[in-house]
ROMI-377954 format. One record per residue (C-alpha): y, x, z. Coordinates in steps of 0.05 Angstrom, whole numbers, padded with zeros to 5 digits, always signed. Last residue first. Layout:
! residues N
YXZ...
END
This chain:
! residues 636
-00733+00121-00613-00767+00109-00546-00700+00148-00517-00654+00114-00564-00677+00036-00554-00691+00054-00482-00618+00077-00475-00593+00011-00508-00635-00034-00458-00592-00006-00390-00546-00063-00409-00477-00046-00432-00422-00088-00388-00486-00135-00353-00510-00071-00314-00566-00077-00266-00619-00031-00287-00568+00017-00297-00559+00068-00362-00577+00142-00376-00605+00175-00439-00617+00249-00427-00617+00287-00505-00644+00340-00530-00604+00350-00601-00655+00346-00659-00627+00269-00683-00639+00255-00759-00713+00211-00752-00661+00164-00709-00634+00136-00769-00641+00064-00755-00611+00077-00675-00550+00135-00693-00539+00085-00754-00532+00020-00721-00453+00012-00741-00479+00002-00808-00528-00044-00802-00486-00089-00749-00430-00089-00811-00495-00111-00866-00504-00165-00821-00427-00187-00813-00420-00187-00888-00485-00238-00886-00465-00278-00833-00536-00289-00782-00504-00247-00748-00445-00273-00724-00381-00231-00735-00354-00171-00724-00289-00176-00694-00283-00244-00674-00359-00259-00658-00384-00197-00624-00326-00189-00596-00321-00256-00558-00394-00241-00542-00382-00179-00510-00405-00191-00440-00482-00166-00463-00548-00211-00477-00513-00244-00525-00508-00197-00584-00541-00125-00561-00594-00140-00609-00543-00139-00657-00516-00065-00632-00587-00039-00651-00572+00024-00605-00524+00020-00544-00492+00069-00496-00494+00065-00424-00495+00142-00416-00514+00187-00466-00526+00259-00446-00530+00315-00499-00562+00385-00513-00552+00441-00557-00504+00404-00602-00503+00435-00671-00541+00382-00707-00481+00336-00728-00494+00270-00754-00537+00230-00707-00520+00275-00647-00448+00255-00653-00465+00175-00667-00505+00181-00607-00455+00212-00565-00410+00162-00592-00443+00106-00561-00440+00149-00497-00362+00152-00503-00369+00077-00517-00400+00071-00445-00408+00147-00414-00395+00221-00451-00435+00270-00472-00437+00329-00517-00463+00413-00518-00444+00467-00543-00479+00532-00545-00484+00563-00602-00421+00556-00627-00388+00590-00575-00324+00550-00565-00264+00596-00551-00235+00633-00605-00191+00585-00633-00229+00565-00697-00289+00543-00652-00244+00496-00615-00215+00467-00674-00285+00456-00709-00304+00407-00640-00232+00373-00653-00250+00360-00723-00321+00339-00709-00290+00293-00653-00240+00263-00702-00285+00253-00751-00329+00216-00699-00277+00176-00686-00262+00156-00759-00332+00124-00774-00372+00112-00719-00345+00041-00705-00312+00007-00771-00301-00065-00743-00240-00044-00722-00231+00037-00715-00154+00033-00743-00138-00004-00689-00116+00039-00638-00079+00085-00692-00047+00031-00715-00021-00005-00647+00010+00055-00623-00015+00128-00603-00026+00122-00526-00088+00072-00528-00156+00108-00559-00185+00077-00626-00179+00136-00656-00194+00196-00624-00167+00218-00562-00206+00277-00552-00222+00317-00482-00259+00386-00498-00287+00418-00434-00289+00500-00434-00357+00514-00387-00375+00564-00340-00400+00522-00289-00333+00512-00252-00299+00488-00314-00359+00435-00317-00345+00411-00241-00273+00416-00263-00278+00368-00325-00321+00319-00280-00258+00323-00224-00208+00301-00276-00140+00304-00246-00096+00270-00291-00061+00288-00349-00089+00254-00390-00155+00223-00428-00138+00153-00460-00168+00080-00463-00175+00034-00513-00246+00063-00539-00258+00043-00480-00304+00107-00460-00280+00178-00459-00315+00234-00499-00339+00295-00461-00338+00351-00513-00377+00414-00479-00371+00481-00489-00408+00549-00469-00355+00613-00478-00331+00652-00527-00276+00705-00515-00206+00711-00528-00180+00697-00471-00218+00719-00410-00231+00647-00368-00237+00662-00298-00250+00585-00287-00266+00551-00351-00210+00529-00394-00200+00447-00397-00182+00431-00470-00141+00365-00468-00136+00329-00537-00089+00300-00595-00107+00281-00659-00056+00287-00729-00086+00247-00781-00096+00284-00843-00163+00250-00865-00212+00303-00845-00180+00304-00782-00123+00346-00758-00106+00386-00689-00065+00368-00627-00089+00405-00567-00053+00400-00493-00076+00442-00438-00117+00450-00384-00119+00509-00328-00199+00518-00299-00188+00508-00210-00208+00552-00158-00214+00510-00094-00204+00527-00015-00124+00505-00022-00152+00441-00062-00190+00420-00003-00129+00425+00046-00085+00388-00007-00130+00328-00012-00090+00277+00036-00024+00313+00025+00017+00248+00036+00097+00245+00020+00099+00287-00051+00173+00292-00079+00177+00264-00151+00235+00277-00201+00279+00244-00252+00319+00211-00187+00281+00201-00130+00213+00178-00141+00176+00182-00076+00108+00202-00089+00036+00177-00062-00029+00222-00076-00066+00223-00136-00110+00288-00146-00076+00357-00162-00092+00411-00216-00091+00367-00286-00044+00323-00258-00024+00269-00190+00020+00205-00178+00016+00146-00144+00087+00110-00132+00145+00100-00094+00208+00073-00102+00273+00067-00044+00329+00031-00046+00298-00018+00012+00234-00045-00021+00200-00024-00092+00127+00000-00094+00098+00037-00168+00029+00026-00179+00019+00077-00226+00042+00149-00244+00021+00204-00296+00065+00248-00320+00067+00303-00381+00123+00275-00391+00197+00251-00367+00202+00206-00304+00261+00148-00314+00250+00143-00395+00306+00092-00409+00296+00031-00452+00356-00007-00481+00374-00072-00519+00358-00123-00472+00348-00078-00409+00283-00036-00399+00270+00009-00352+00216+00064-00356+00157+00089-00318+00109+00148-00343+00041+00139-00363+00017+00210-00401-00036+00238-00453+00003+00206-00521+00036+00148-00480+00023+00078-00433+00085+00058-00413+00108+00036-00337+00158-00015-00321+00224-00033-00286+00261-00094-00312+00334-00086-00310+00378-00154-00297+00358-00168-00223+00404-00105-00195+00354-00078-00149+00306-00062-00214+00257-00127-00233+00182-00104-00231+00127-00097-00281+00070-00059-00269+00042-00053-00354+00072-00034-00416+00033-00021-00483+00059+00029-00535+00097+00017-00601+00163+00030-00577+00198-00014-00606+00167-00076-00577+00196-00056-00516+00272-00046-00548+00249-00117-00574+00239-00157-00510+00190-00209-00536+00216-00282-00528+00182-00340-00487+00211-00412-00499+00262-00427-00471+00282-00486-00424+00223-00476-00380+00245-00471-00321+00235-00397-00299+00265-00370-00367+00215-00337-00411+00218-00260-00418+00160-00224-00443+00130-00156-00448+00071-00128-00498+00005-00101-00472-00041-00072-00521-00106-00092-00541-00148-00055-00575-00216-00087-00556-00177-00152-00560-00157-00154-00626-00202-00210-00658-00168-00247-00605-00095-00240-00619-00047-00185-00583-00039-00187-00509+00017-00214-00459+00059-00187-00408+00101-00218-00358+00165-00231-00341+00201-00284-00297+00265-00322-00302+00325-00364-00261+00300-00333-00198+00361-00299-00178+00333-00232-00156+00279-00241-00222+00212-00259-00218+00141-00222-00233+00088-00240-00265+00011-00212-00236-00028-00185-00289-00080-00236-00322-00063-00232-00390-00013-00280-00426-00038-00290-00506+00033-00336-00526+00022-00376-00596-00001-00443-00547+00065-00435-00507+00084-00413-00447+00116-00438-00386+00072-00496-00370+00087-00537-00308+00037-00543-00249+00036-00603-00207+00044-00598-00140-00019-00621-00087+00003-00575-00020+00083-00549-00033+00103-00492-00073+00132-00524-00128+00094-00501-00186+00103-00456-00249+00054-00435-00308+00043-00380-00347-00025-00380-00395-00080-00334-00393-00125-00313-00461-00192-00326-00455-00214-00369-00517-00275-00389-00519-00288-00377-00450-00234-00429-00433-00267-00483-00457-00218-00542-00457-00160-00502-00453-00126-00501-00392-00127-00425-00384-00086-00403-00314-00028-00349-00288+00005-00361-00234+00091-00368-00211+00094-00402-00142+00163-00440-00124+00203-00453-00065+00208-00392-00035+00274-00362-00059+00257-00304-00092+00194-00342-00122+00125-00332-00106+00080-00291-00156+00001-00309-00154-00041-00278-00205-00095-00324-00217-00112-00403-00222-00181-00426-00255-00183-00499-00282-00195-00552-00245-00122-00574-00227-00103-00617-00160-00053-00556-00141-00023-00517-00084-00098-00522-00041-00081-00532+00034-00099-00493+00090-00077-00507+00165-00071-00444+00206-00014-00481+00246+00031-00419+00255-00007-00383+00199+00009-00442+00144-00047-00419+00092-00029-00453+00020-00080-00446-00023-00094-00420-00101-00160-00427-00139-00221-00389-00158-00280-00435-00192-00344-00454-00196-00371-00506-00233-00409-00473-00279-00435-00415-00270-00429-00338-00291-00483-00298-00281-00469-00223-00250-00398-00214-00219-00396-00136-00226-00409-00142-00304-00397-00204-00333-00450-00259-00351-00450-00333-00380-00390-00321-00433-00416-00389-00478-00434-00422-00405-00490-00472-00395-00540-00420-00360-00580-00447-00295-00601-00394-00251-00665-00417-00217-00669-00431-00139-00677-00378-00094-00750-00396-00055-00726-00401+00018-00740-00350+00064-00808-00357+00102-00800-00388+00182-00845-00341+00223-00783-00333+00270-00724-00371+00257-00665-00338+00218-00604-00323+00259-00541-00349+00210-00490-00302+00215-00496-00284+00139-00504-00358+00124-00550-00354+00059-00515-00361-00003-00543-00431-00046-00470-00469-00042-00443-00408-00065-00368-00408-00033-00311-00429-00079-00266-00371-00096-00209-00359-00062-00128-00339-00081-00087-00346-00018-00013-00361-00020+00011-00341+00046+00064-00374+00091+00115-00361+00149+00143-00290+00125+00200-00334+00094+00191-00292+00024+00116-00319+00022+00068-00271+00030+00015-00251-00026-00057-00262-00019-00121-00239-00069-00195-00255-00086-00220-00289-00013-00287-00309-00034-00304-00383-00001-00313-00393+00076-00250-00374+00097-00233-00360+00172-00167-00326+00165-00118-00292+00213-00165-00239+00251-00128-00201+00299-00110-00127+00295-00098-00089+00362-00031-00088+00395+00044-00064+00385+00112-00087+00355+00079-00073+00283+00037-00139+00295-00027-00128+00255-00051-00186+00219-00126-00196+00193-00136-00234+00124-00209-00240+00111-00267-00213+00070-00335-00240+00065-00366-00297+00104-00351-00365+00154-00407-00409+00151-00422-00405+00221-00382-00362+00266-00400-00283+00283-00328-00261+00262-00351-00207+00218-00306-00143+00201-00298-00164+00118-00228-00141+00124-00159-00153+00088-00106-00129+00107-00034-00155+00138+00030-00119+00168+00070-00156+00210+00145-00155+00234+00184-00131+00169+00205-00195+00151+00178-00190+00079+00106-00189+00119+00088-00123+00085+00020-00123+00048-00044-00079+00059-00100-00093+00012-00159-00054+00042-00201-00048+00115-00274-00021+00113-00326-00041+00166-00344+00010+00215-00267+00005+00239-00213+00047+00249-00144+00028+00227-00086+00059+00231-00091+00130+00201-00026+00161+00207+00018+00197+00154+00088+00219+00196+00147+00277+00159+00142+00254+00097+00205+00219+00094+00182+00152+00082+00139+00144+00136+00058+00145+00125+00015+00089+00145-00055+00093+00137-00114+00030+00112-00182+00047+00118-00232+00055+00067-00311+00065+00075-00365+00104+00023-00435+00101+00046-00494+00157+00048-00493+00169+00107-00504+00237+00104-00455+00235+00048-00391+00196+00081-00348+00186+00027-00281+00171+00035-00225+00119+00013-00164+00119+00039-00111+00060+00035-00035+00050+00040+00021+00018+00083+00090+00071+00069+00146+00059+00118+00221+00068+00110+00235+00026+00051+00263-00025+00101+00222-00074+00066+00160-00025+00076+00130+00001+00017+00063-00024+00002+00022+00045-00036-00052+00013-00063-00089+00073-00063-00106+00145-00051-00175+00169-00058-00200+00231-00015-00243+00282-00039-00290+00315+00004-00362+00277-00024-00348+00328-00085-00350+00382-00045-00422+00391-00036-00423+00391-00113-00383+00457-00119-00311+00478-00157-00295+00542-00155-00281+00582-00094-00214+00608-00063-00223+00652-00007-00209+00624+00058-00143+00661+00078-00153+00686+00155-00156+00765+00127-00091+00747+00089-00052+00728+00152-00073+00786+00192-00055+00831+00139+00009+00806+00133+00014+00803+00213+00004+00876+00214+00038+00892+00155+00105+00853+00184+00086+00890+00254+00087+00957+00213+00160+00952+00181+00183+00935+00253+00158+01003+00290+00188+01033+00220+00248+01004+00238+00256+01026+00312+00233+01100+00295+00291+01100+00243+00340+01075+00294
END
């Protein structure tokens, strides 16, 4: 007997051993594997609830080219598929609410004249290849079924008269054609992405029969239509639109209704007080009212935060904030009604975390308790998922089931098994004024507490934005070098209420750089910043703060400003910020308003100050914070 166990005690060694020896030892962080992460998107949950419809995106680095394709996972976990294959990227799936098709969208080409950019392709989940549905010529921006399964409402763009046919064969010798100028006429002319902005074009919503394939437009307007939301019972299309007579001036959305039939006219839900943004509204079960959110007032809109409305579907009330939302001080966004129609599912924006909630009249109930982060939340058969991930784990799709999340799709977890990750953790600390300011300090990996090590403060763009807890792959390439990484959200950042986002207007460089300096101090006080070697950066309004840092504090070792800016009035229309520019600050040639562009200038007119080293980055192309602000600093 004892010669039988002991004969047993030394297979388990054996196959211990065995098993370690195959481990692939963990490794920090390294650039060749940055190109290995996966991005997980756009989670359509079947209306059975039994199937997941999702995309991938990858990097191919040889290539260097990034493609997405669209998988399907099953509910329980136990299937995760890639469906579609080709050399041209697939995104956008949607459920036919029968169940029978799934649809994408595709730029494959078709080869026929006139016909460009993406399209709708079906994929019949009783078998076959994908087919091409659509054969638009304008810019397809969006689609959503119609309950009936028979119908899509199309959002699409009207086709640049001047664009060369992409399946046009030119003729040989023939020269290209001379591009014609850009004519300006528009107060907000550029935007970044899109380029100029022109006149006369616009994005509107169609009808697309797909028995007859017969395409209608839903309205005779000729203003811009977004954010298409049929009704429960199919008769009706919910959008989003600005009918004022220059809608630049003013960009707020307004709610309206049509019948959905070819040539309705729309009927305004909202009124001239409400400031609708361009999220998508959403219906209740018996469609007698929708929800949507809506912003704060212009000079506000760097800050903004996102409040919900109720207005009934037609149009015997006036819209009414929900007040248990308003309570809470923090902006809502992915609304959806709860199975019973009456409770309105969203997600809040909080101090380092997004976590859903629903909200009844008079209630809200934290469903997922923090530190979370989750987003684009799918509802269909009893079931909910979502995207989820944290400090250690990039987004992948979650079931929510009860106060907890169970992980169906492991599309990064064989890369994080080979990694060694640095631990992060919350900070809250003073500034110089007493406010309390909260932070993530990533550890480097291996770190020894209690000793000093290289640091870096990486300040986050926006300002109304956050750092959570999310996986931050730019905090673990650092954490891998050695370095602790100091995340602030200093004022102006979203997560803290409407004051503290605020409290930077027309002010900039003022109390977020004491919050920085007293976050920077904090990490010296606990031990782990070496003093001596610290360094800042950050990209957009965190790179305008880099300069404002290096401006007033000499202890940076080195620095790297991305897309920052300099003489912020020479900035004034030659940026997308002119609505800004205007409301918050004011035109320059205003007096007050000068002596505001002075003082926001400082890092730029006091230049003579700045010792750190410091890379200035910025593209050649970029209309959000043109490439000229670097120059300004480096030539500086």
């Amino acid at each position: 007997m004892r010669t039988k166990n002991l004969s047993r005690i030394l297979i388990l060694i054996f196959a211990a051993a065995i098993t370690v020896s195959t481990q692939t030892p963990r490794h920090p962080l390294r650039l060749d594997d940055l190109a290995r992460f996966r991005n997980v998107n756009d989670p359509q949950l079947s209306p059975d609830g039994q199937w997941i419809a999702y995309s991938v995106s990858t990097i191919d680095a040889k290539e260097d080219k990034s493609s997405t394709h669209i998988w399907l996972a099953s509910y329980d976990g136990k299937n995760d598929r890639q469906i579609t294959f080709s050399n041209d990227s697939e995104s956008s799936p949607r459920w036919s609410p029968d169940g029978k098709y799934l649809a994408f969208t595709s730029s494959r080409s078709s080869g026929k004249p006139g016909v460009r950019g993406s399209q709708v392709w079906l994929l019949d989940r009783s078998g076959g290849e994908a087919y091409q549905l659509t054969e638009l010529k304008g810019r397809l921006a969006g689609y959503e079924w119609s309950p009936d399964s028979k119908r899509l409402a199309l959002l699409i763009g009207d086709p640049d008269p001047d664009a060369p046919d992409p399946n046009a064969t030119p003729t040989p010798g023939t020269p290209p054609k001379p591009p014609k100028p850009i004519v300006i006429d528009r107060y907000h002319y550029k935007q970044d992405v899109q380029g100029y902005l022109l006149s006369g074009r616009h994005t509107y919503i169609y009808l697309y029969d797909i028995a007859t394939k017969k395409l209608d437009r839903l309205t005779r307007s000729k203003w811009d239509e977004s954010s298409v939301s049929w009704s429960p019972d199919g008769t009706r299309i919910a959008f989003m639109s600005n009918h004022a007579d220059d809608p630049d001036r003013d960009p707020a959305a307004q709610l309206y209704v049509a019948d959905a039939q070819p040539g309705a006219t729309e009927k305004l839900l909202t009124t001239a007080d409400n400031r609708a943004n361009r999220a998508r509204p959403e219906w209740s079960a018996d469609g007698k009212w929708i929800v949507f959110t809506e912003g704060d007032e212009k000079k506000y809109g760097a800050y903004n935060m996102e409040h919900l409305m109720f207005v009934a579907s037609d149009g015997s009330s006036a819209p009414t904030r929900v007040k248990a939302a308003e309570d809470l001080d923090r902006g809502v966004s992915g609304l959806r009604f709860a199975s019973d129609g009456k409770t309105v599912i969203a997600t809040v924006t909080d101090d380092r975390s997004v976590y859903p909630v629903s909200i009844a009249r008079n209630t809200v109930t934290r469903l997922l308790n923090p530190p979370v982060i989750v987003s684009n939340l799918s509802m269909n058969g009893g079931h909910t998922v979502l995207l989820s991930g944290n400090d250690l784990k990039p987004t992948d799709i979650y079931a929510m089931e009860g106060k907890s999340l169970r992980q169906i799709t492991h599309q990064n977890d064989a890369l994080m098994n080979e990694l060694q990750l640095g631990e992060t953790e919350d900070i809250n600390f003073k500034s110089k004024d007493g406010t309390e300011v909260h932070g993530l300090l990533t550890y480097p990996v291996g770190y020894v507490k209690g000793t000093r090590v290289p640091f870096l403060l990486r300040i986050h763009g926006g300002p109304n934005g956050q750092d959570q807890h999310s996986f931050s792959i730019e905090r673990q390439v650092f954490a891998a070098n050695g370095y602790a990484v100091l995340a602030v959200n200093y004022r102006g950042s979203s997560g803290r209420g409407q004051k503290y986002s605020r409290s930077i207007f027309a002010d900039w460089g003022h109390y977020e750089v004491d919050d920085l300096e007293a976050g920077v101090d904090h990490v010296i006080a606990m031990g782990v910043a070496d003093p001596d070697r610290m360094g800042v950066g950050g990209w957009s309004y965190g790179g305008i703060l880099t300069d404002y840092m290096i401006a007033t504090d000499p202890r940076f070792r080195g620095a790297t400003s991305g897309a920052g800016t300099a003489f912020t009035v020479a900035f004034y229309g030659t940026d997308q910020y002119i609505i800004q520019y205007d409301y918050e600050i004011g035109p320059p040639w205003n007096p007050k308003a000068w002596e505001t562009y002075v003082k926001i200038s400082y890092p730029f007119l006091h230049a003579d100050r700045i010792k750190t080293p410091t890379l200035f980055l910025g593209g050649e192309r970029d209309f959000n914070v043109p490439v000229q602000g670097g120059q300004q600093m480096y030539q500086a």
